[in-house]
C-alpha positions in Angstrom: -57.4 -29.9 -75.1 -57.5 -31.8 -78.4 -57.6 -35.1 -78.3 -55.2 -36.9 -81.4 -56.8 -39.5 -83.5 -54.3 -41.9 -83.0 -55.1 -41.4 -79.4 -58.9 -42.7 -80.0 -57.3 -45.4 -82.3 -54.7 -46.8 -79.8 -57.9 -47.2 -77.5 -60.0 -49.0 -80.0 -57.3 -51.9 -80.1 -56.9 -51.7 -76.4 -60.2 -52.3 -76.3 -60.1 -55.1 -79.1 -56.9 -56.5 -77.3 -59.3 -56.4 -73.7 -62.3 -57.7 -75.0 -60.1 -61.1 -76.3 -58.5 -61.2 -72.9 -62.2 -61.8 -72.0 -62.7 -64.0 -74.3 -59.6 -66.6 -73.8 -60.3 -66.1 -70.1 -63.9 -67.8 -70.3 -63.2 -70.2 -72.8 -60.7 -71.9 -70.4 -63.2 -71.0 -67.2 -66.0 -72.9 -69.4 -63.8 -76.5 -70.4 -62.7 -76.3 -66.9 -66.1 -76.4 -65.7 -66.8 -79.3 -68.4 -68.6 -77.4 -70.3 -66.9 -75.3 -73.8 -68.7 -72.0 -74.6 -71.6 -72.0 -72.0 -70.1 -68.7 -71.3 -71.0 -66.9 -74.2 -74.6 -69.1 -75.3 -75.3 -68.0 -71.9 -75.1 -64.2 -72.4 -76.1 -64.9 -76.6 -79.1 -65.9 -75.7 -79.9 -63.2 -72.2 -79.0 -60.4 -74.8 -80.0 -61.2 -78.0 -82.7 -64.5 -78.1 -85.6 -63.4 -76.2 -87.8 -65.5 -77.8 -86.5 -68.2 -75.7 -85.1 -69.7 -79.1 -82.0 -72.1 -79.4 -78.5 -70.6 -79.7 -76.8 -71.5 -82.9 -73.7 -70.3 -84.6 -75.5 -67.0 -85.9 -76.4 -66.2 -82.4 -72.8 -66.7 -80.9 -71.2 -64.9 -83.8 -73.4 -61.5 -83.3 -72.8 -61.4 -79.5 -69.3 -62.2 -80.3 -69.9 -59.0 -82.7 -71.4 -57.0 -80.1 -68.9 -57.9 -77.7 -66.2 -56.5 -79.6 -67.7 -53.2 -80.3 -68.1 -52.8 -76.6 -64.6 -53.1 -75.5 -63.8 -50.7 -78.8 -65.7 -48.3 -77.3 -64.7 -48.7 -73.7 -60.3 -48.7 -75.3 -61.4 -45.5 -77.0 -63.1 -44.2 -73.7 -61.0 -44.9 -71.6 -57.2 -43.4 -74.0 -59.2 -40.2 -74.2 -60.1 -40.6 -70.9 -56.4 -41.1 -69.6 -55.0 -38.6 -72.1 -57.8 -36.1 -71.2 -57.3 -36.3 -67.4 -53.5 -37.5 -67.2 -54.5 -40.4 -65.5 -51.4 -42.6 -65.1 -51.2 -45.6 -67.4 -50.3 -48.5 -64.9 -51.3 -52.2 -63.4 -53.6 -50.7 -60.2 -55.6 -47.9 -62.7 -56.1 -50.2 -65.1 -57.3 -53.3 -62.4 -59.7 -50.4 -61.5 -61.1 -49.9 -64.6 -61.5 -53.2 -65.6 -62.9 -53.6 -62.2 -65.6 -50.8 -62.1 -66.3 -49.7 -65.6 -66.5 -53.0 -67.1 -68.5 -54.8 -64.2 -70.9 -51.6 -64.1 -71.4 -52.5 -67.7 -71.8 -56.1 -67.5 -74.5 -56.6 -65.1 -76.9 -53.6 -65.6 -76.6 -55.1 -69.3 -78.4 -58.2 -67.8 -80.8 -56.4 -65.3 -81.8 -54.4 -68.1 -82.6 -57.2 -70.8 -84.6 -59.0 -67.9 -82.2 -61.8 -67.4 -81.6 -63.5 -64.0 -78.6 -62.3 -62.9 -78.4 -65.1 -60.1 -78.2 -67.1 -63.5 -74.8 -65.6 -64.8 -71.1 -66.7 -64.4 -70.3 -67.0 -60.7 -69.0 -63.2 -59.6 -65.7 -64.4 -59.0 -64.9 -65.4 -62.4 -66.6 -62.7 -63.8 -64.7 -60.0 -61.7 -61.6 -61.6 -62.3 -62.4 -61.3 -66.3 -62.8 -57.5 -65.8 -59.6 -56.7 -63.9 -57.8 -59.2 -66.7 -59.2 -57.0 -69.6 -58.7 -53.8 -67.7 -54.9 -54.9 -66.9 -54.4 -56.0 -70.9 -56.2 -52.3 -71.8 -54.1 -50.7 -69.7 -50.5 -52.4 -70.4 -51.1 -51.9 -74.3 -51.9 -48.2 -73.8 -48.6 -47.9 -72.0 -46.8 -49.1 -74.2 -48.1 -47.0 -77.1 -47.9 -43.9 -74.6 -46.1 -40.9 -75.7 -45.8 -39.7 -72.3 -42.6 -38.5 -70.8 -41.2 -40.7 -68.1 -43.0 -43.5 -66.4 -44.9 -44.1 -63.4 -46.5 -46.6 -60.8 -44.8 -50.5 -61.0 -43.2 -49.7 -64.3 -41.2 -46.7 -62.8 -40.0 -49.0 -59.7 -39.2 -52.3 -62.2 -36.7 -49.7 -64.7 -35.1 -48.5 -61.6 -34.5 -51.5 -59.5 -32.9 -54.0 -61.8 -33.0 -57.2 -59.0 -36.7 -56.4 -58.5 -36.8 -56.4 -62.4 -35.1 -59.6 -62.9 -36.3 -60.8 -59.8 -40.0 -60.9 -61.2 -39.3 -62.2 -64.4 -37.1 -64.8 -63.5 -40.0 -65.8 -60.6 -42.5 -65.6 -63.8 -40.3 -68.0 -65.3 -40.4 -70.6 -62.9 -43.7 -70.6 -62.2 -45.0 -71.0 -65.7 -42.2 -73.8 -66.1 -44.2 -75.6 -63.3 -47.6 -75.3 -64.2 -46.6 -76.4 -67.5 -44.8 -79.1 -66.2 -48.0 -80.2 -64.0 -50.9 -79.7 -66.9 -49.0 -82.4 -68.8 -48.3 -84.4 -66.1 -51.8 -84.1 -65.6 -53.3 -84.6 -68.8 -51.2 -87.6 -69.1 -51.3 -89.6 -65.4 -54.5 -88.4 -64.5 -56.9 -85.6 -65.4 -56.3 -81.9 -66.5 -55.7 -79.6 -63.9 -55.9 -82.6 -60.7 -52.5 -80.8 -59.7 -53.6 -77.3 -59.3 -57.2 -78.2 -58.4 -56.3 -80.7 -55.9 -54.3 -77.8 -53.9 -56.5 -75.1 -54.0 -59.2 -77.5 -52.7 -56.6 -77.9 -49.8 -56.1 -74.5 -49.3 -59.1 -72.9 -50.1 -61.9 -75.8 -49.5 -60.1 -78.0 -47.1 -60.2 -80.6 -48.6 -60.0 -84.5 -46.2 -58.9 -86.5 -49.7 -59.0 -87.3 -53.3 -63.1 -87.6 -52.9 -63.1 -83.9 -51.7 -61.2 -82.4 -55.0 -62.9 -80.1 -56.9 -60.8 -79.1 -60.2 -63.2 -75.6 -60.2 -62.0 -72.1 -61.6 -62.1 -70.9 -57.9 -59.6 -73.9 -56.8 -57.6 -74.1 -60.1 -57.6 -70.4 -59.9 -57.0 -69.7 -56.6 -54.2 -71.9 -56.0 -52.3 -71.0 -59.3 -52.0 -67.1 -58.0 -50.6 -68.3 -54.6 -48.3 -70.5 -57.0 -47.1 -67.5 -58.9 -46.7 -65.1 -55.7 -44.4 -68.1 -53.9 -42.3 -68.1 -57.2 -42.4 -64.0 -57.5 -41.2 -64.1 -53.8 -38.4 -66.7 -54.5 -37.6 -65.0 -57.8 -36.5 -61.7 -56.2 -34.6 -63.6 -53.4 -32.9 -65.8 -56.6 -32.2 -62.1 -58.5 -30.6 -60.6 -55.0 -28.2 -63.7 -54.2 -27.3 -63.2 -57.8 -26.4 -59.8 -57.6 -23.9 -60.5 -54.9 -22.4 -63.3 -56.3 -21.1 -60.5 -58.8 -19.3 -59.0 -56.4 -18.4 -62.6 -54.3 -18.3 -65.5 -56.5 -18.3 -68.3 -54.0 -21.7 -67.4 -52.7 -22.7 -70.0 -55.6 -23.6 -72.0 -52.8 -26.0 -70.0 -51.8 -28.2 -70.7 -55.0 -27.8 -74.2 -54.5 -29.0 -74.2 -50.9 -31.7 -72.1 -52.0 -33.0 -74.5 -54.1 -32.6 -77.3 -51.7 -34.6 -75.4 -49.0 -37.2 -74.5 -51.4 -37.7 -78.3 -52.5 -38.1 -79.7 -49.1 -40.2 -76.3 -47.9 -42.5 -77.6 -50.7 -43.3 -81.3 -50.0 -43.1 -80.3 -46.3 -45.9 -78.1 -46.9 -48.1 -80.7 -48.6 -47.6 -83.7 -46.3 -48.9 -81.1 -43.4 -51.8 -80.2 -46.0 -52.1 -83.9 -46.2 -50.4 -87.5 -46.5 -53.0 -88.3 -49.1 -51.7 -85.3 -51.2 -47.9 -87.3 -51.1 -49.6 -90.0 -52.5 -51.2 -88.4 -54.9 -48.3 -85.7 -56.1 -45.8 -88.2 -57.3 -42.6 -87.1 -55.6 -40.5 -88.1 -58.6 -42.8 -85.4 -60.9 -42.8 -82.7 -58.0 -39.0 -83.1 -58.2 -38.4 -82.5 -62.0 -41.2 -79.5 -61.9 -39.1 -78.2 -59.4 -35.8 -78.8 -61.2 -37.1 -77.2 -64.5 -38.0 -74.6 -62.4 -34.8 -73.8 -61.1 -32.8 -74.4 -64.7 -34.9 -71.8 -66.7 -34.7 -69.5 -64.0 -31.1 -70.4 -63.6 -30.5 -69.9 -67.8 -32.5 -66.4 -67.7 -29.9 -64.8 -64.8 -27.4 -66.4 -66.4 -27.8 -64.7 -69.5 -28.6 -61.3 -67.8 -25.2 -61.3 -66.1 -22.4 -61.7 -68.1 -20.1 -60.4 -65.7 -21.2 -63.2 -63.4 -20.2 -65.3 -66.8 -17.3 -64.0 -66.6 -16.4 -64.5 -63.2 -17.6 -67.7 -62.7 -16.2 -68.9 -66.0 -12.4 -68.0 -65.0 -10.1 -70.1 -64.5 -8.5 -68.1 -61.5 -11.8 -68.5 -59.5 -11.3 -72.5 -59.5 -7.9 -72.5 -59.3 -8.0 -70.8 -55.9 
């Protein structure tokens, strides 16, 4: 089977497109750890400086080089790889990829050179970098994909439209939120006390403010539970929705929703932890929330215009 060349070049920016995902990905792991670029002096100077030398700019710049031309080559192995095989291009392949091929890549790199791998990035963050490049690798080849049809999530988000919208609008929320919090944060108190302060409840335990640990794993760990509780609330948001087409006065129902969800949420911390009330502001847990609920309440809004229509005429209210 002959492989096209725009096959090969489709992987090479996958790759490129990967290998920044890396890239971004550490950069915020490294100022949330306090400490900008320790990331990449660290591998700089396991892979290229074995005399033990300083890192400088020229150092950084070449692994940054080297980097690169990794991730070209793994884009371009893995589209003829995919094209070769018919693998299926979706979210859980390329989680594997990023997952196996890049992690089986990463530390026998380090082994190899004769660095201390006890030394590197903490495994967590470093697997969690792999399945993020894999997932960008894979979504761009998709999308470039020639293939007939569609398969895995992609096929089940094009056929179920309330699942579609469901997801996006829970998306929507959730970002709304965080961003909301990181400049609550970065304004009230320090960046990221929100997140990090519940994920050191939830993941850690944490007894009080003394126990907070505003850490990858807790900022990290709590934002994906933030996003799943917003996915879930999303769908259910996109499903009342959908029948409100077909029964306008369900309304309501959104309203209640949001109601529900609002005191679900500081019910949840006060049992976490009183000191967590004092500490989340109600009056700032309250707007998150209700910019959460607008945006997500503008996007179904505008992907309905029937509802539009429904719930803008004049025979609904008069009745």
């Amino acid at each position: 089977m002959e492989i096209p060349k725009k096959c090969v070049r489709h992987g090479i920016i996958a790759g490129l497109l990967g290998g920044t995902a890396v890239i971004v990905f550490f950069l915020l792991y490294d100022i949330i750890q306090g400490e900008p670029f320790a990331t990449p002096t660290y591998l700089a100077s396991a892979l290229l400086d074995q005399d033990g030398l300083e890192v400088g700019p020229f150092l950084l710049i070449a692994y940054t080089l080297l980097h690169y031309v990794v991730f070209a080559v793994l884009g371009a192995g893995a589209a003829v790889l995919f094209e070769w095989a018919s693998i299926p291009r979706n979210l859980f392949v390329g989680a594997v990829f990023g997952l196996l091929v890049c992690s089986l890549i990463f530390y026998p790199s380090l082994i190899i050179s004769g660095t201390d791998v006890l030394a590197a990035p903490a495994w967590p963050a470093v697997l969690a970098g792999n399945v993020l490049a894999g997932l960008v690798l894979i979504t761009y080849l998709r999308w470039v994909s020639q293939a007939p049809g569609v398969t895995g999530v992609m096929a089940q988000l094009q056929t179920h439209k309330t699942l579609r919208e469901g997801l996006v609008a829970g998306l929507i929320g959730a970002l709304s939120v965080a961003l909301w919090f990181l400049v609550a944060d970065a304004l009230a108190r320090e960046p990221f006390f929100t997140p990090g302060a519940l994920g050191s409840i939830l993941l850690l335990g944490a007894g009080g403010p003394e126990d907070v640990q505003i850490t990858l794993e807790t900022v990290l760990g709590y934002t994906l539970l933030h996003f799943a509780a917003f996915t879930v609330v999303g769908v259910v948001m996109s499903g009342i929705v959908t029948q409100i087409e077909r029964f306008p006065p369900l309304i309501f129902a959104l309203l209640l929703l949001f109601v529900v969800f609002e005191t679900f949420f500081i019910v949840m911390v006060a049992m976490l932890g009183s000191w967590m009330v004092e500490a989340l502001e109600w009056w700032v847990v309250l707007l998150g929330n209700m910019f959460a609920a607008i945006t997500m309440g503008v996007y179904l809004w505008r992907a309905h215009p029937v509802l539009r229509d429904e719930l803008t005429s004049d025979a609904l209210w008069a009745e």
